[in-house]
Backbone bond lengths (Angstrom), bond angles and torsions (degrees), N, CA, C in turn:
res aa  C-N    CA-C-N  psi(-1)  N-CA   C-N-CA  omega(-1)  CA-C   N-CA-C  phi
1 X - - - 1.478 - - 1.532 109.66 -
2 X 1.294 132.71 123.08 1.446 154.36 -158.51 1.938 84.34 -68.35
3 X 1.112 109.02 134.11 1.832 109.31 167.23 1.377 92.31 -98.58
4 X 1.881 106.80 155.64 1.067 115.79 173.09 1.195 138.96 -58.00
5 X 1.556 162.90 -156.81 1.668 121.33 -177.78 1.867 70.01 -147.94
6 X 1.430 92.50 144.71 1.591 100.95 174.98 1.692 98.60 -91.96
7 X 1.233 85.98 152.70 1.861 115.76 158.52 0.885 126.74 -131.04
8 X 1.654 98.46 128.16 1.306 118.68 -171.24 1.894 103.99 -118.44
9 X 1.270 96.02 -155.66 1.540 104.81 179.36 1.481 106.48 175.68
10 X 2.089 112.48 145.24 1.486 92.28 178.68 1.824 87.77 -155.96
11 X 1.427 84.13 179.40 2.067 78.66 172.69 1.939 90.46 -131.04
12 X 1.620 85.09 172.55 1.264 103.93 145.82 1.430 131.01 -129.17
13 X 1.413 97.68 114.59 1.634 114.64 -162.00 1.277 113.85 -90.91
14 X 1.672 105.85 108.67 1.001 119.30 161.39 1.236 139.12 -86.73
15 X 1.503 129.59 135.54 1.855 133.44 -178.12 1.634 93.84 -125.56
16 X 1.284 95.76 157.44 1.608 115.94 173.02 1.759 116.57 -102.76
17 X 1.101 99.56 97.02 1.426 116.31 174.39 1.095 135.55 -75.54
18 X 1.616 135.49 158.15 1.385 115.23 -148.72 2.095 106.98 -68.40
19 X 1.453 91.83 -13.82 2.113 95.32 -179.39 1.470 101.82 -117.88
20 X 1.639 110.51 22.69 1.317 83.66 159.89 1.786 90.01 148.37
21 X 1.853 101.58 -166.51 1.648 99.98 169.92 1.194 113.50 -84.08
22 X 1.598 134.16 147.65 1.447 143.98 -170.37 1.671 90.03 -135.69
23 X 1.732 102.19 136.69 1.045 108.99 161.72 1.810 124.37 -127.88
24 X 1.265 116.55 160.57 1.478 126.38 -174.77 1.416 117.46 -37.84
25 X 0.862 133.88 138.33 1.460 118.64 163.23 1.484 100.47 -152.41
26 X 1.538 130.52 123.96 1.238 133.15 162.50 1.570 141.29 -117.36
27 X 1.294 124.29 153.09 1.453 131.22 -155.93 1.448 96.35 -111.13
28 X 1.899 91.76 117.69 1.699 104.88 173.38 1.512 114.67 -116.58
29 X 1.707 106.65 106.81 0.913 98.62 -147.23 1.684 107.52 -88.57
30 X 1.317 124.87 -2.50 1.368 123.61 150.47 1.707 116.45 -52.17
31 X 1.013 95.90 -24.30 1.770 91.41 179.11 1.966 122.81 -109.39
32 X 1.703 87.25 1.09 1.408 109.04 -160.69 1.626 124.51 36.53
33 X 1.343 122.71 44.63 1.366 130.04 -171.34 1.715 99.84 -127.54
34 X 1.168 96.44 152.17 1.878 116.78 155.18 1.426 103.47 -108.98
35 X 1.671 87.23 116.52 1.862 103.34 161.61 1.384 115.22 -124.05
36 X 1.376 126.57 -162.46 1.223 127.59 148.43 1.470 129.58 -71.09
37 X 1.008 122.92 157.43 1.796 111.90 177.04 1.573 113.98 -64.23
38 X 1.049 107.91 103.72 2.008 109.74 163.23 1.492 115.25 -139.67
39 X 1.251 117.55 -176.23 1.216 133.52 -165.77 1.437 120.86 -158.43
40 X 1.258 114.55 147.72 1.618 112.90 155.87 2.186 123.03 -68.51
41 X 1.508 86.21 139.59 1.920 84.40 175.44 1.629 111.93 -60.86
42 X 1.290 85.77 151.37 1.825 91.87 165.47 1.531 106.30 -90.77
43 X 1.437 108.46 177.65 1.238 108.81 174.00 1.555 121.08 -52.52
44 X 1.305 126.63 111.26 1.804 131.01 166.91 1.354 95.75 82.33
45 X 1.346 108.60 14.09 2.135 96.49 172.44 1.246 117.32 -79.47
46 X 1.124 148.75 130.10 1.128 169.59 171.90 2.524 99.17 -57.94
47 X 1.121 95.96 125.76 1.454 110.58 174.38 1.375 108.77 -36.81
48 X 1.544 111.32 -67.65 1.508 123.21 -174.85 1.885 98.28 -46.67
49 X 1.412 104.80 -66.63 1.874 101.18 -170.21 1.591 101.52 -42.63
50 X 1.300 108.14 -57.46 1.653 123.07 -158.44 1.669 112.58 -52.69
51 X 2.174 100.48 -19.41 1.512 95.46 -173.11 1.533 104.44 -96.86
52 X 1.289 118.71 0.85 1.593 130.73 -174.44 1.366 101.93 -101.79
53 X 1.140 149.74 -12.43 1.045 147.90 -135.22 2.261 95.77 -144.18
54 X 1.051 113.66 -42.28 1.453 125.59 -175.19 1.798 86.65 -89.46
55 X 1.310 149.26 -30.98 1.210 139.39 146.50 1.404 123.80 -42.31
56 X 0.967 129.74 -53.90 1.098 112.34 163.96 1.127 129.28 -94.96
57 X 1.658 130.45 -14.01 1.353 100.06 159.76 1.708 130.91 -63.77
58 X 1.653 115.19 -5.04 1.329 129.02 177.82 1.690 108.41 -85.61
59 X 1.117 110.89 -48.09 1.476 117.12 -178.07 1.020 128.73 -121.46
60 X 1.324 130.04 -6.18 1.850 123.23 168.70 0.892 97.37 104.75
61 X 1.423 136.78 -13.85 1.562 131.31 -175.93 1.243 118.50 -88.11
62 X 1.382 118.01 129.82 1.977 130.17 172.62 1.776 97.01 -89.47
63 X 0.989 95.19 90.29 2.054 97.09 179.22 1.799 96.84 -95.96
64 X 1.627 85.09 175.52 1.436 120.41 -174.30 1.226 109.16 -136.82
65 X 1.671 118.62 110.17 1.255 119.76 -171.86 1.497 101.13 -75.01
66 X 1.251 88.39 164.38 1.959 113.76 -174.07 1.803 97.45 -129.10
67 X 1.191 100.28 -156.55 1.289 109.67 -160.41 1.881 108.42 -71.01
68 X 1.577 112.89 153.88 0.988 98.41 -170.16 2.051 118.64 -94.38
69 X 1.267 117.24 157.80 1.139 122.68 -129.86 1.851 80.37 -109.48
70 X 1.481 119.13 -19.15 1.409 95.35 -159.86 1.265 114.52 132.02
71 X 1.527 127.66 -147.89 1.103 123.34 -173.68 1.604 90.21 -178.04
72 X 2.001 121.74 151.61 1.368 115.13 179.92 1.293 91.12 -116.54
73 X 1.712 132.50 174.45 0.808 117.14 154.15 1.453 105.21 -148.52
74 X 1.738 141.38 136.10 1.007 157.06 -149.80 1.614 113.52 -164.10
75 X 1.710 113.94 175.75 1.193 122.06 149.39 1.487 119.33 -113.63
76 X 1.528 94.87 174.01 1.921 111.66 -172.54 1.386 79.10 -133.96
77 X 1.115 117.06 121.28 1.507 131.17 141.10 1.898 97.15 41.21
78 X 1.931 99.29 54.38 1.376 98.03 151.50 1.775 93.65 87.76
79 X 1.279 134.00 -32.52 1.390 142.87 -179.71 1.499 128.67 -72.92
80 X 1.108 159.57 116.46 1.171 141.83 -109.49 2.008 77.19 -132.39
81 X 1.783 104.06 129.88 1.585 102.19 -171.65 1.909 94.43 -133.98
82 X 1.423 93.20 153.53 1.618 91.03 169.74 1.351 103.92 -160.72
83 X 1.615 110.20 137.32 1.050 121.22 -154.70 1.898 107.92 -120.10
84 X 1.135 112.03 102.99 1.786 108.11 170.79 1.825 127.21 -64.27
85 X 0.676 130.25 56.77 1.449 153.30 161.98 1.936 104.62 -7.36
86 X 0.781 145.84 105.42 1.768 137.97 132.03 1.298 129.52 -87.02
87 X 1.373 128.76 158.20 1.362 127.28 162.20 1.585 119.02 -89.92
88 X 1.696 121.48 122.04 1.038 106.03 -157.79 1.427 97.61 -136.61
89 X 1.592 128.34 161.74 1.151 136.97 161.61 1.421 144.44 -114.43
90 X 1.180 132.39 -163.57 1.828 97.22 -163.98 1.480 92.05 -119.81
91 X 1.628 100.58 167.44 1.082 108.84 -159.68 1.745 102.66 -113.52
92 X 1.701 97.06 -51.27 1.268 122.87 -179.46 1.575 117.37 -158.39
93 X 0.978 103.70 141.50 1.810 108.82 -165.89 1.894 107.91 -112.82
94 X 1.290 102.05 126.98 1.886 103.71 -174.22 1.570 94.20 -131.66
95 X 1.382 108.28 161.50 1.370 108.89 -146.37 1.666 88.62 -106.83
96 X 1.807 110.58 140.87 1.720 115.46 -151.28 1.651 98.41 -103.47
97 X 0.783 145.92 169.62 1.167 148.55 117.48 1.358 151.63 -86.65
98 X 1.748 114.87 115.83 1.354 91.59 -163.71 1.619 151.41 -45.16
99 X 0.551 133.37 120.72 1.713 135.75 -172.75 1.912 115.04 -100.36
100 X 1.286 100.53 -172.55 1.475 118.73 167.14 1.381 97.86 -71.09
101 X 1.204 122.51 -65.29 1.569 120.44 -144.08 1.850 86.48 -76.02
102 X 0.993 121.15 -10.82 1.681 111.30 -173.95 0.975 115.29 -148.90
103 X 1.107 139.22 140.58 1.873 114.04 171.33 1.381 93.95 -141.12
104 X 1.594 130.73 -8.20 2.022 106.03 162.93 1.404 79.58 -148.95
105 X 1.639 96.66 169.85 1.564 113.18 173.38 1.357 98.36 -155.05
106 X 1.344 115.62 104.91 1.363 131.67 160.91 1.775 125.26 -61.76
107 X 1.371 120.23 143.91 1.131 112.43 170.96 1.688 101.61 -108.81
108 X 1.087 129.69 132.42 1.454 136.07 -176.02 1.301 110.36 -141.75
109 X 1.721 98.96 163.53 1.830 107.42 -166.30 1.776 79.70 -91.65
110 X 1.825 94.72 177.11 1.443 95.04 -177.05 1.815 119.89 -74.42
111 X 1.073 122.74 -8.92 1.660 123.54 -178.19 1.497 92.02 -68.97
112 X 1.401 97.03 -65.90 1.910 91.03 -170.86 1.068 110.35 -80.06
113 X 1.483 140.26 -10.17 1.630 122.72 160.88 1.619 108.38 -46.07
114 X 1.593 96.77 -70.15 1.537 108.00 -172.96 1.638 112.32 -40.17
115 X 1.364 114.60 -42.30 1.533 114.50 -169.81 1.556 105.43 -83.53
116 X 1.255 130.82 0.69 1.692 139.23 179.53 1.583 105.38 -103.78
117 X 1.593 122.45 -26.37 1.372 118.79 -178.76 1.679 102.41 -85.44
118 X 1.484 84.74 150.42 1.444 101.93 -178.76 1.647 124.27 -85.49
119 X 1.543 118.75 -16.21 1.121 135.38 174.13 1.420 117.06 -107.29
120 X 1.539 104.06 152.76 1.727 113.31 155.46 0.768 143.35 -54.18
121 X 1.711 103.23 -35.91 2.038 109.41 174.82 0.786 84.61 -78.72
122 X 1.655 151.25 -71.93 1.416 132.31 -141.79 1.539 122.45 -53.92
123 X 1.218 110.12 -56.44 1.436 105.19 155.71 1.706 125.37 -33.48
124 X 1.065 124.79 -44.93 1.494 143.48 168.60 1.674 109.47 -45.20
125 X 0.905 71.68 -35.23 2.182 94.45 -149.05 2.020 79.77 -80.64
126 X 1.576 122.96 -53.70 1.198 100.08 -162.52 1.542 101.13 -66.39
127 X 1.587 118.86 -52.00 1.085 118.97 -174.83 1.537 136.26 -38.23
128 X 1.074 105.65 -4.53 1.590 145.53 -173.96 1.584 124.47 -98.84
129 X 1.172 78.74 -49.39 1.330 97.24 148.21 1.187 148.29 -75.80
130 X 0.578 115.18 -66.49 1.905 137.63 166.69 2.096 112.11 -51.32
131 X 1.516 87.00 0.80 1.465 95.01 167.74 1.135 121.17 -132.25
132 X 1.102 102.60 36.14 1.695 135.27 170.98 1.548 108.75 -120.63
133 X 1.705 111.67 127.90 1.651 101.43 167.35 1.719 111.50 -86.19
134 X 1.296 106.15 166.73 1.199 115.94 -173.79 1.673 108.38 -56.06
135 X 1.374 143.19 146.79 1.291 142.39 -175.57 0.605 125.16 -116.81
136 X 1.813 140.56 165.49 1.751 117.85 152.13 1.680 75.81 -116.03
137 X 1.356 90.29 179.68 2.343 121.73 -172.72 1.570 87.64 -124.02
138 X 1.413 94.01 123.86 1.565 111.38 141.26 1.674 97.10 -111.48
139 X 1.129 73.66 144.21 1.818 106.91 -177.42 1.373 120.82 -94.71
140 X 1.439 146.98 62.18 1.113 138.46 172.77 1.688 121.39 -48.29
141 X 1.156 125.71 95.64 1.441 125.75 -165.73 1.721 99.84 -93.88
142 X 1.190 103.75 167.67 1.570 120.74 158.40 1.409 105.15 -131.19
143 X 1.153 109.83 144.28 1.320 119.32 -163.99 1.634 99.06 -68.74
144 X 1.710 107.77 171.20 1.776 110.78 174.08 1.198 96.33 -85.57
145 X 1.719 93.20 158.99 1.530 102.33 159.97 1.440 136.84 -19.96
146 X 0.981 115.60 126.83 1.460 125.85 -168.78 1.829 105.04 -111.39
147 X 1.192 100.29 168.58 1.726 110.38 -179.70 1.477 109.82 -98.42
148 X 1.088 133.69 108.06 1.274 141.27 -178.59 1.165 135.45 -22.01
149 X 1.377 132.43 139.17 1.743 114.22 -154.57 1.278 103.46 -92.51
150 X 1.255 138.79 -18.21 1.322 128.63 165.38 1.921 105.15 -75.23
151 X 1.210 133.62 -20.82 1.289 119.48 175.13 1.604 104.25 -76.03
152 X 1.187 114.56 -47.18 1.588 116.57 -167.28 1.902 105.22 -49.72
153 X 1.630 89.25 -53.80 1.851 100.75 -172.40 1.516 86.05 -58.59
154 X 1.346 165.26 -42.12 1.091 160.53 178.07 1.710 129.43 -60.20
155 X 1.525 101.36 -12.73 1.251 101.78 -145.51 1.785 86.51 -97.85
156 X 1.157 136.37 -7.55 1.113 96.11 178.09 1.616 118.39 112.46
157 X 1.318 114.50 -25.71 1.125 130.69 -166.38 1.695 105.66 -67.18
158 X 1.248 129.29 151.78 1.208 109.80 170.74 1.628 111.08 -74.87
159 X 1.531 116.95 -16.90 1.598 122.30 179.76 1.317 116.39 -66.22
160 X 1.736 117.18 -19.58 1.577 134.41 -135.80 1.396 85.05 -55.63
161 X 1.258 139.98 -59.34 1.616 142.22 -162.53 1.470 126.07 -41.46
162 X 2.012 94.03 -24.98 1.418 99.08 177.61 1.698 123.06 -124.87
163 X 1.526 104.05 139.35 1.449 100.79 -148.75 1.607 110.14 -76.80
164 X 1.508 103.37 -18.58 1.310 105.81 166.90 1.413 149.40 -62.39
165 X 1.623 91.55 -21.19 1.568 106.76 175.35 1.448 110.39 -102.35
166 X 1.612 116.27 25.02 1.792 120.64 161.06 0.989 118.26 -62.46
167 X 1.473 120.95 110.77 1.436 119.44 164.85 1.681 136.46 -44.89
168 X 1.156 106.11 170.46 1.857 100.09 167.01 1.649 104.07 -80.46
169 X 1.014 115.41 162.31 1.902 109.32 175.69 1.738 89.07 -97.90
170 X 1.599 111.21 -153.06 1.043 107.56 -173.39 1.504 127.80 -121.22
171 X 1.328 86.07 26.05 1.657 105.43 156.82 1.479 106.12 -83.77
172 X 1.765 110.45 -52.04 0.996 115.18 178.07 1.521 129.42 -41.21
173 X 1.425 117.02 -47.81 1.540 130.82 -177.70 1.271 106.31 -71.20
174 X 1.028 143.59 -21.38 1.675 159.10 148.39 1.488 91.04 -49.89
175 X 1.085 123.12 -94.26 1.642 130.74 -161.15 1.907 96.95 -25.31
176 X 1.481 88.27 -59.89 1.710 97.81 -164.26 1.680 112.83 -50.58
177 X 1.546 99.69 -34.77 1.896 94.61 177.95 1.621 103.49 -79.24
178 X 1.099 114.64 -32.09 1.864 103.41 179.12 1.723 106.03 -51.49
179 X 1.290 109.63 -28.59 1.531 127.58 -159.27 1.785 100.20 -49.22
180 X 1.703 105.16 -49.21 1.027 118.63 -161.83 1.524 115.68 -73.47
181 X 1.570 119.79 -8.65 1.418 122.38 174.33 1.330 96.34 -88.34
182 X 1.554 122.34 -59.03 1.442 120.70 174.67 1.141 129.91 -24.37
183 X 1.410 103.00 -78.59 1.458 122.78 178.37 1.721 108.97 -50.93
184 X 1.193 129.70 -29.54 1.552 141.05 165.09 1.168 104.89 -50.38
185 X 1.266 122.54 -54.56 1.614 120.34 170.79 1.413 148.30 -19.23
186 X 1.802 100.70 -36.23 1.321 116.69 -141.86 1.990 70.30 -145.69
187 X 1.458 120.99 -35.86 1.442 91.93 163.50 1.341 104.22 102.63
188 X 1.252 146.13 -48.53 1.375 162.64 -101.35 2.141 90.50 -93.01
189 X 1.209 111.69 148.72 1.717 109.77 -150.43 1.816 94.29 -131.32
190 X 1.408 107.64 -24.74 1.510 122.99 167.25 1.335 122.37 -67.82
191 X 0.883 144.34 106.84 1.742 140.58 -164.32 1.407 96.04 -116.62
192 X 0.848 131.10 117.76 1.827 134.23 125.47 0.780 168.27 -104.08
193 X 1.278 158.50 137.58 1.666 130.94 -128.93 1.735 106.76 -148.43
194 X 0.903 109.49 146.31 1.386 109.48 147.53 1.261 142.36 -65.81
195 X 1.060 167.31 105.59 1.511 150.39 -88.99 2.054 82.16 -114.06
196 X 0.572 138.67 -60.32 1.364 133.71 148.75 1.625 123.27 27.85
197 X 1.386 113.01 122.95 1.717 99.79 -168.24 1.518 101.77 -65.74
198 X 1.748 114.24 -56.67 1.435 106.96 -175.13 1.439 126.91 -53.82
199 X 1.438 107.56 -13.19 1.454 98.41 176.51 1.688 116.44 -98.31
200 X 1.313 92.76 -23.15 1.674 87.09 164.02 1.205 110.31 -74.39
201 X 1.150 119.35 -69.13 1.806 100.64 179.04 1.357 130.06 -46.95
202 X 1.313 133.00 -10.45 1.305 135.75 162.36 1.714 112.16 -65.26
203 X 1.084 123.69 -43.05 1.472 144.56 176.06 1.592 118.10 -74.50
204 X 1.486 85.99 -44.30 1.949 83.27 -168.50 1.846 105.41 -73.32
205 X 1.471 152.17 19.36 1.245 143.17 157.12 1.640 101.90 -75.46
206 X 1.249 123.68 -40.03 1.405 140.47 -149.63 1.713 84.63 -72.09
207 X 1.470 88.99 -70.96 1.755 108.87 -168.45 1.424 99.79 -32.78
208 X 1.744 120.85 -60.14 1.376 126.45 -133.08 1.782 87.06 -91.53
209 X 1.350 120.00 -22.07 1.699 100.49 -170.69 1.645 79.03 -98.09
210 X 1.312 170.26 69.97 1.190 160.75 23.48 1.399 132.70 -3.34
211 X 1.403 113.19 -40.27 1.535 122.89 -175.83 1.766 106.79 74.79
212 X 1.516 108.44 43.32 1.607 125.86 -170.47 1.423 122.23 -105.63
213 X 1.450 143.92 86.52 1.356 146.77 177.95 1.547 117.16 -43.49
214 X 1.233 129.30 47.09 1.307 130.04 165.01 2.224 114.61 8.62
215 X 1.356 105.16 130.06 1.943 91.19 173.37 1.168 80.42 -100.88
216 X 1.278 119.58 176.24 1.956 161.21 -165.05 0.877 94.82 -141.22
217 X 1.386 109.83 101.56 1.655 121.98 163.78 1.873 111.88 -99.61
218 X 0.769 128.24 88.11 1.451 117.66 -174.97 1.486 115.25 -47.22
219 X 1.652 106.82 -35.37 1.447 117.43 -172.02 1.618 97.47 -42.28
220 X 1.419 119.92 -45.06 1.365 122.61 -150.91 1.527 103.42 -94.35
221 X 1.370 116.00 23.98 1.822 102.42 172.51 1.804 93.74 -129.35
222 X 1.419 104.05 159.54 0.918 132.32 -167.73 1.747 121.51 -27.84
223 X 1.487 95.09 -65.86 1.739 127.41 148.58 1.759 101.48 -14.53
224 X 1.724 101.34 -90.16 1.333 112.19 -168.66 1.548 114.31 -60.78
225 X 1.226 118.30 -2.48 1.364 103.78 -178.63 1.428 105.26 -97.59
226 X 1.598 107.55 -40.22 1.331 118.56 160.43 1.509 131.87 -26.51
227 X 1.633 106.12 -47.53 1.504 111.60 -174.44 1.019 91.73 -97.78
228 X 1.613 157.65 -24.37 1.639 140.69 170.03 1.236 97.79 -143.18
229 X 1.525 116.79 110.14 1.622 107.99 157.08 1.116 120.81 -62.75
230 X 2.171 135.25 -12.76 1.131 114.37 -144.46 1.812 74.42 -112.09
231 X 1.257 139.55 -3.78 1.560 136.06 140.60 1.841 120.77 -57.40
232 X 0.891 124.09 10.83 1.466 128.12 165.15 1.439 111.58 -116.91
233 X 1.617 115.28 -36.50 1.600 123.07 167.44 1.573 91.71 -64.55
234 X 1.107 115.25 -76.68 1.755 95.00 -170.84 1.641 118.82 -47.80
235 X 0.787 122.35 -44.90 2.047 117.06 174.20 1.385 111.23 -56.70
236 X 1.648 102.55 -28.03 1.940 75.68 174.36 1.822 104.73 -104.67
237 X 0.889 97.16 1.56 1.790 86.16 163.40 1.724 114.75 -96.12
238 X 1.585 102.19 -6.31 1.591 77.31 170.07 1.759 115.11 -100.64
239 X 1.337 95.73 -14.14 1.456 113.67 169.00 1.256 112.46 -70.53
240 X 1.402 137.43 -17.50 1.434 144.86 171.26 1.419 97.67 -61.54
241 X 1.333 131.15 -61.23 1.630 161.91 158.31 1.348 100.23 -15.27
242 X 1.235 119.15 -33.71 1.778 117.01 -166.42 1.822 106.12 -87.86
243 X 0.886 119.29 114.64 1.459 126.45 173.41 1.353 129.71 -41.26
244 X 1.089 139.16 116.74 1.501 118.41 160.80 1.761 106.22 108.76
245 X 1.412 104.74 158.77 1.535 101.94 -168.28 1.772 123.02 -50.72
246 X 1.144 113.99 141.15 1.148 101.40 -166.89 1.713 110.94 -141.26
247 X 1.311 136.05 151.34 1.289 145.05 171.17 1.792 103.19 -112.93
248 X 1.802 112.29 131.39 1.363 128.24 140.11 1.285 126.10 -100.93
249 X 1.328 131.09 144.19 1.353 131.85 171.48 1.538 102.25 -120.92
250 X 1.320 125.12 133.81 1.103 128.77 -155.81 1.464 79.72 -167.69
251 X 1.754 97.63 176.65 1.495 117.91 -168.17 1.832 112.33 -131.09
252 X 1.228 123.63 156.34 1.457 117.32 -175.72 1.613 128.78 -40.37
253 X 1.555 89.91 -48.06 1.726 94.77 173.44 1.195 127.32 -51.34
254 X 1.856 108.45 -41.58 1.613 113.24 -174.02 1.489 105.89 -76.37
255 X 1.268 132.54 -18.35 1.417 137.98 -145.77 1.513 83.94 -68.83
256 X 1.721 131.29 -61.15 1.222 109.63 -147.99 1.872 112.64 -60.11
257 X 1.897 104.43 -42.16 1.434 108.83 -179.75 1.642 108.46 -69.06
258 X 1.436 131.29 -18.07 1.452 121.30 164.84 1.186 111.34 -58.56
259 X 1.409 126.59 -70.03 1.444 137.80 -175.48 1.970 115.04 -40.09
260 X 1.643 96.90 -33.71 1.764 88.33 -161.05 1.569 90.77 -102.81
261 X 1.172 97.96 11.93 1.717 101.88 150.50 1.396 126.38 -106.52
262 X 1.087 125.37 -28.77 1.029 114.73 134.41 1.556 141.11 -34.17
263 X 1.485 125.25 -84.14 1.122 127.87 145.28 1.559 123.19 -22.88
264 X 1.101 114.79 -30.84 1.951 102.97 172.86 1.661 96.06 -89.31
265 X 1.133 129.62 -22.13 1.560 136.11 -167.96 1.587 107.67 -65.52
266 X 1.227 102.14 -62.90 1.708 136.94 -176.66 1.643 107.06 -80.10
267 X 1.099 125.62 -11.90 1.751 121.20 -172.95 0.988 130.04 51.20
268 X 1.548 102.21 56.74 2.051 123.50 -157.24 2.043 87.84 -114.30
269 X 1.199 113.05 119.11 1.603 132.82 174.15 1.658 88.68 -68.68
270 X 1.476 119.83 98.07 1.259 105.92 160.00 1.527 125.45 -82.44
271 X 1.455 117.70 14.59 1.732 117.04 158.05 1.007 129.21 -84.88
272 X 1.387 123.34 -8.20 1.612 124.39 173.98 1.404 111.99 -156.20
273 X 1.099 113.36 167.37 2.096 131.92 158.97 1.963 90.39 92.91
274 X 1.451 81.98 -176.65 1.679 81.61 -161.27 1.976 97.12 -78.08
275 X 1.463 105.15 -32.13 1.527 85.17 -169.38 1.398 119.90 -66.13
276 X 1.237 108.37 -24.43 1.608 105.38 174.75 1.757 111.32 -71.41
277 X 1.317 101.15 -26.30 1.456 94.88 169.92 1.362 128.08 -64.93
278 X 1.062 96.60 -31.34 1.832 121.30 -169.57 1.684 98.36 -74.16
279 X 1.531 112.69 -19.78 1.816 106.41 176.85 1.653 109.03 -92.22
280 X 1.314 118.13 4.23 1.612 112.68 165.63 1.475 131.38 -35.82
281 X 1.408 115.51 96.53 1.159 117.98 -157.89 1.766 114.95 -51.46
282 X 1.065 104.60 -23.01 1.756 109.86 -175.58 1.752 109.72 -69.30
283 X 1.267 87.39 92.99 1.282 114.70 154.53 1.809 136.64 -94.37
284 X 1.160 118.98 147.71 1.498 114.83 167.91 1.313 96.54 -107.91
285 X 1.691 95.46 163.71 1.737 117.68 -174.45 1.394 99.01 -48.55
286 X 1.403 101.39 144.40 1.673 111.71 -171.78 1.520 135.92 42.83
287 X 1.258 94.75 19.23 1.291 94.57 160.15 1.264 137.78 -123.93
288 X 1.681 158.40 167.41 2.003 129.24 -105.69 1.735 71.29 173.29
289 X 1.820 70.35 145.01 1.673 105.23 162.37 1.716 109.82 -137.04
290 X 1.321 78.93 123.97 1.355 110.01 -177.45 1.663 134.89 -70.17
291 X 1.091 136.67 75.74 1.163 151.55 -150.71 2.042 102.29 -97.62
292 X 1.527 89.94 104.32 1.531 98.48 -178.46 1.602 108.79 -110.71
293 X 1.201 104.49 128.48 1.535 116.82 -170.94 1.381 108.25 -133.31
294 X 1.578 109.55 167.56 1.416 112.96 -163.32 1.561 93.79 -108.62
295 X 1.306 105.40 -160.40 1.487 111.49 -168.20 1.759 102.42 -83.85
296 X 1.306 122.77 -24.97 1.408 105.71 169.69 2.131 108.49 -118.66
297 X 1.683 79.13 60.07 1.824 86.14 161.05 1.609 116.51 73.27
298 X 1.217 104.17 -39.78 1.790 112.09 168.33 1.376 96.34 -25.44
299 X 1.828 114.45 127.36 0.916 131.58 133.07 1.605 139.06 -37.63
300 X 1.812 144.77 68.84 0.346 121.51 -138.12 2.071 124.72 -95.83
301 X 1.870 67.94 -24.91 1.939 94.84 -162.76 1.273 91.31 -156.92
302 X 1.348 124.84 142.54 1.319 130.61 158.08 1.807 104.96 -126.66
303 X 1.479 98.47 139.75 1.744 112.72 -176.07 1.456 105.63 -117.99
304 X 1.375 125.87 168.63 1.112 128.51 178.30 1.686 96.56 -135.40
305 X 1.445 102.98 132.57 1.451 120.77 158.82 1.162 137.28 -97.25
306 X 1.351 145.23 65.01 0.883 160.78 -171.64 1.842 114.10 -28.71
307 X 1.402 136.24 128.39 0.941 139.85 -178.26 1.624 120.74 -68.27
């Protein structure tokens, strides 16, 4: 009989040191090894939360995942384990105390990281890292589940007539609070929305446990793309323009003309290789493509988040 296979998740956390990048490395002394910081999921946690969240309870660090690193896969004592890996950076540093599960965490350049870890992937994993520049994420979202347009026009509402003021149902309002661990992940401080009820309310939990003023882009809801597609190509190229981590909420229809504006923006071949694959507009409710860039806009990595 096949045993169940654990999941885990971990990063490799990188800081910039006075000779250079230094990354995490910690000592478990139940296992007497130096690895990278990871963990097992909790119940229904999602990899991405589980690798932000097992960071700092190992090292004190509030990180911001970066591009994703992969996945390991091994056994524990006969048990079949797999681990989702990112490259991540810090956000904010609080001071740890040693424990069981840890008792030091060194920051080291990569010669002596590699020669202090106890494993092969890990070594792998920095090298992998460390040949990656540091990033910020724009977040291309699709809004959550929404309530159906023949129920809404049905419902009664005095709004029912207009498609813009459709709520999320209540799958949807679920989706939208998971949003706020997710979207924490990656950090992103830029919010934007589609002027759109479902897409603001998909966004605004994130925003409001942030203390974040969401913009209203009309270009980016259904409506505005409707009356000018070449007004949604311009909003996301000037929004490309905006610095620093960032969230869109947008809807299925616009995704394909958002995205191949993107891709003409950034100089992404959407006929072949994985990153152009990785911009496939088909998305489900609440779920984002991840656009990792360097400090001058370079396209670096694109991820997909699954809803």
């Amino acid at each position: 009989m096949a045993q169940d296979q654990i999941e885990a998740a971990g990063v490799v956390l990188v800081r910039h040191g006075p000779d250079g990048p230094e990354v995490a490395v910690v000592h478990r002394p139940h296992r007497s090894d130096w690895s990278l910081p990871k963990g097992k999921l909790l119940a229904g946690e999602r990899h991405d939360v589980a690798a932000v969240r097992e960071t700092l309870e190992e090292t004190g660090v509030r990180c911001a995942l970066g591009p994703s690193l992969g996945h390991r896969r091994y056994h524990v004592e006969g048990q079949p384990k797999r681990v989702h890996y990112w490259r991540a950076t810090v956000l904010e540093t609080t001071a740890r105390e040693p424990d069981a599960e840890v008792d030091e965490v060194r920051w080291l350049r990569r010669k002596p990281a590699k020669s202090l870890l106890t494993y092969d992937d890990d070594r792998r994993l920095v090298d992998d890292a460390l040949a990656l520049p540091d990033t910020a994420p724009t977040i291309v979202l699709r809004h959550a589940e929404a309530m159906k347009r023949a129920v809404w026009k049905e419902s009664g509402d005095p709004l029912a007539h207009d498609d813009s003021a459709r709520p999320l149902n209540d799958d949807g309002v679920q989706q939208s609070h998971g949003l706020v661990a997710l979207l924490g992940a990656y950090a992103p401080w830029f919010v934007v929305s589609s002027d759109a009820r479902r897409c603001r309310d998909t966004i605004e939990p994130y925003a409001t446990a942030h203390g974040l003023e969401p913009r209203v882009v009309h270009a980016l809801s259904e409506e505005g793309c409707a009356e000018d597609p070449t007004t949604t190509t311009t909003a996301v190229t000037e929004l490309l323009a905006v610095p620093g981590p960032a969230v869109w909420c947008t809807h299925r229809p616009v995704l394909p003309i958002a995205l191949s504006a993107v891709a003409s923006a950034l100089d992404v071949d959407r006929r072949r290789g994985p990153m152009s694959d990785a911009l496939d507009p088909r998305l489900k409710p609440g779920a984002a493509i991840v656009l990792h860039r360097d400090a001058v806009g370079t396209l670096v990595a694109v991820d997909r988040l699954d809803g």
